[in-house]
C-alpha positions in Angstrom: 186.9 97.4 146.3 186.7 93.9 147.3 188.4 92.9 150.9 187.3 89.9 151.9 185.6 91.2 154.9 182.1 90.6 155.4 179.6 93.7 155.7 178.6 94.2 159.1 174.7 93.2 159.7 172.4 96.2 160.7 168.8 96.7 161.5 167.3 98.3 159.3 165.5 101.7 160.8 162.5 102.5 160.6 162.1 106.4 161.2 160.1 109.4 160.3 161.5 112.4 159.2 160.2 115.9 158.8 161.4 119.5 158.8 160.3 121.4 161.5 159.0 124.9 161.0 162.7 126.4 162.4 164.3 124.1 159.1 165.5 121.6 161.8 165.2 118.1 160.4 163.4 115.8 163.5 163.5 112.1 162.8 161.5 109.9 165.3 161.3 105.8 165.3 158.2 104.3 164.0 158.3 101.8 166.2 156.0 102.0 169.4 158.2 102.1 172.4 158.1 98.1 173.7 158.0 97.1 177.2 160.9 97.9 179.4 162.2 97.2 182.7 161.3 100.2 185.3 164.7 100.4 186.9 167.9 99.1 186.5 167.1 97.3 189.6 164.2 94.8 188.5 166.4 93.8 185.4 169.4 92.7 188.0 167.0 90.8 190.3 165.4 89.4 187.1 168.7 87.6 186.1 169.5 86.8 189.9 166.3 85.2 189.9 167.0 83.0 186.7 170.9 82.3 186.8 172.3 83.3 190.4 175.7 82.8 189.7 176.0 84.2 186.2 178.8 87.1 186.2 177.2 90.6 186.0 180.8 92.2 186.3 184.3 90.8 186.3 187.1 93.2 187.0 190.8 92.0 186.8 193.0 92.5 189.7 196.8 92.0 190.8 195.4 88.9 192.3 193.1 87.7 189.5 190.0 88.5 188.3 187.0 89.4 190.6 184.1 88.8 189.5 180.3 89.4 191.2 177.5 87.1 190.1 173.9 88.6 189.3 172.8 86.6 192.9 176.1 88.8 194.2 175.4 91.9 193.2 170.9 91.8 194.6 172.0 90.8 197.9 175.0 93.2 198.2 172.6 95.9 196.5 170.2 95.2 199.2 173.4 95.6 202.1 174.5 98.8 200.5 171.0 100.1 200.6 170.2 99.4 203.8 173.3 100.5 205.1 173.3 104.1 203.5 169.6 104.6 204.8 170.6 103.7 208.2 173.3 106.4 207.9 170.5 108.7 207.0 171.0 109.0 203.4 168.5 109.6 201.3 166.9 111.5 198.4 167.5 115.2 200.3 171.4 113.8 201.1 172.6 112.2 198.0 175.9 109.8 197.9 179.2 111.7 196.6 181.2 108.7 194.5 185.2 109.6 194.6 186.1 106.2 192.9 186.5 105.2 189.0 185.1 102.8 187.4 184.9 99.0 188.7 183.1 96.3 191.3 183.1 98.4 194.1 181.5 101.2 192.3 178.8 99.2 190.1 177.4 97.8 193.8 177.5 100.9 195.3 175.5 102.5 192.7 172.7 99.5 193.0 172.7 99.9 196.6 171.9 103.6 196.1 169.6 102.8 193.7 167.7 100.4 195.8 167.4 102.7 198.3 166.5 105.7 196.6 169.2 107.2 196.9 170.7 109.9 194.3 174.6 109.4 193.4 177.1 111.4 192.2 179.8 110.3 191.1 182.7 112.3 190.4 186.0 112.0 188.0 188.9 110.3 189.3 190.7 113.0 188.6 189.0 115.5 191.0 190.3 113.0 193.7 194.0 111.7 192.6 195.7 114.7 190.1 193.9 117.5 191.7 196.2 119.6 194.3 193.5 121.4 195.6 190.5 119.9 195.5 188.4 122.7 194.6 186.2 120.9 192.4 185.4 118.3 194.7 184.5 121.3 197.4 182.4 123.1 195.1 180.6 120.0 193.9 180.1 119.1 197.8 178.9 122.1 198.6 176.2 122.5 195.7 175.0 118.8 196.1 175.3 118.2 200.0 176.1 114.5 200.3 174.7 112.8 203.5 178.3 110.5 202.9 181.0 109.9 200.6 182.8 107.0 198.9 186.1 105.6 198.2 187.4 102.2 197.3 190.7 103.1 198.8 191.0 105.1 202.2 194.8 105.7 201.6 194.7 106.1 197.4 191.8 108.8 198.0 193.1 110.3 201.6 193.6 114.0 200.5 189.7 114.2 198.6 188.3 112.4 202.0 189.6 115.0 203.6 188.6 117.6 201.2 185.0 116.6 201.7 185.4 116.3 205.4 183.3 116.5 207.9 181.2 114.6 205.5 181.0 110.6 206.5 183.3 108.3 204.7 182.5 104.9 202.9 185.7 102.6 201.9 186.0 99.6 200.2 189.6 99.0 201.7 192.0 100.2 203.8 191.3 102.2 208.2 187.2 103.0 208.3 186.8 106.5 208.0 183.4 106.2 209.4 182.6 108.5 212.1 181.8 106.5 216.1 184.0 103.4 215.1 181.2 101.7 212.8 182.7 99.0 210.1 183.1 99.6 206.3 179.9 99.2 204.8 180.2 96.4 202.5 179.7 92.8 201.9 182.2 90.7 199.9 182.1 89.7 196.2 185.6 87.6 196.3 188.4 87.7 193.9 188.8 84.4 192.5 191.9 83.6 190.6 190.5 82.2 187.7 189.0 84.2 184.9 185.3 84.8 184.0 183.7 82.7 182.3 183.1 83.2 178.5 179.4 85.1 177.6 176.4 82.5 175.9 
């Protein structure tokens, strides 16, 4: 049947097949694996290096879209990082993530990253439709976080106390942080225009 839409342009695979001795089919690329970045890390400072400003992530708020540039997102990566190793996280006391998808969470995640710090985040749900927490308790307990985050002290209030005594990190709203230190973060503004289109 002819519609008028053009078909879709695919590589073409190239693969190996064979039946393993159980009758399960295993199909492997031919292709030697290429070069590839080592972390996640090296490819963000890569493009901070060669286009500073470029948008790594936009998110669109009441206010607008805010966006963080590649440039944005190393140095606040770097912030972050420090930041959660002076609070004494670190590969034995992992980062517990309460917060959905967006900015706040992408930087967070590099900062952990740079530092070596493991993060887990959990759903959204856990934190605003559960009445009890009781995931987010048992997932605390098994995984020990040295801290916690939340964009929003007042949106996640009941999980930060779930998880308490563990140390709070939020984006917005009263620090949560125990002896009066600041919210850990460094800005990536909300500008009011949209991002810029993709090359």
């Amino acid at each position: 049947m002819e519609t008028g839409i053009p078909e879709p342009l695919f590589a073409v695979p190239h693969v190996t097949a064979a039946t393993d001795e159980d009758g399960a089919l295993v199909i492997r690329s031919a292709e030697p694996l290429a070069g590839y970045p080592v972390t996640v890390m090296y490819s963000v400072r890569a493009w901070a290096a060669a286009d500073p400003g470029h948008p790594m992530v936009a998110e669109r708020t009441p206010g607008g879209w805010r966006t963080c540039g590649y440039g944005e997102a190393a140095a606040a990566a770097d912030a972050i990082g420090q930041g959660l190793l002076d609070r004494g996280l670190g590969p034995g006391r992992p980062l517990l993530v309460l917060s959905g998808n967006g900015v706040d969470h992408l930087l967070v995640t590099l900062g952990a990253m740079t530092a070596g710090v493991p993060v887990a985040p959990v759903s959204v749900a856990y934190s605003l439709q559960s009445h009890d927490h009781a995931r987010i308790r048992a997932i605390t307990a098994m995984i020990r976080p040295g801290a916690v985050f939340a964009e929003d002290a007042e949106r996640f209030a009941a999980a930060l106390d779930a998880v308490s005594p563990v140390p709070a990190i939020v984006r917005t709203g009263p620090g949560r942080e125990p002896n009066g230190s600041p919210t850990l973060w460094p800005p990536c503004p909300a500008p009011a225009s949209p991002p810029p289109a993709p090359p």
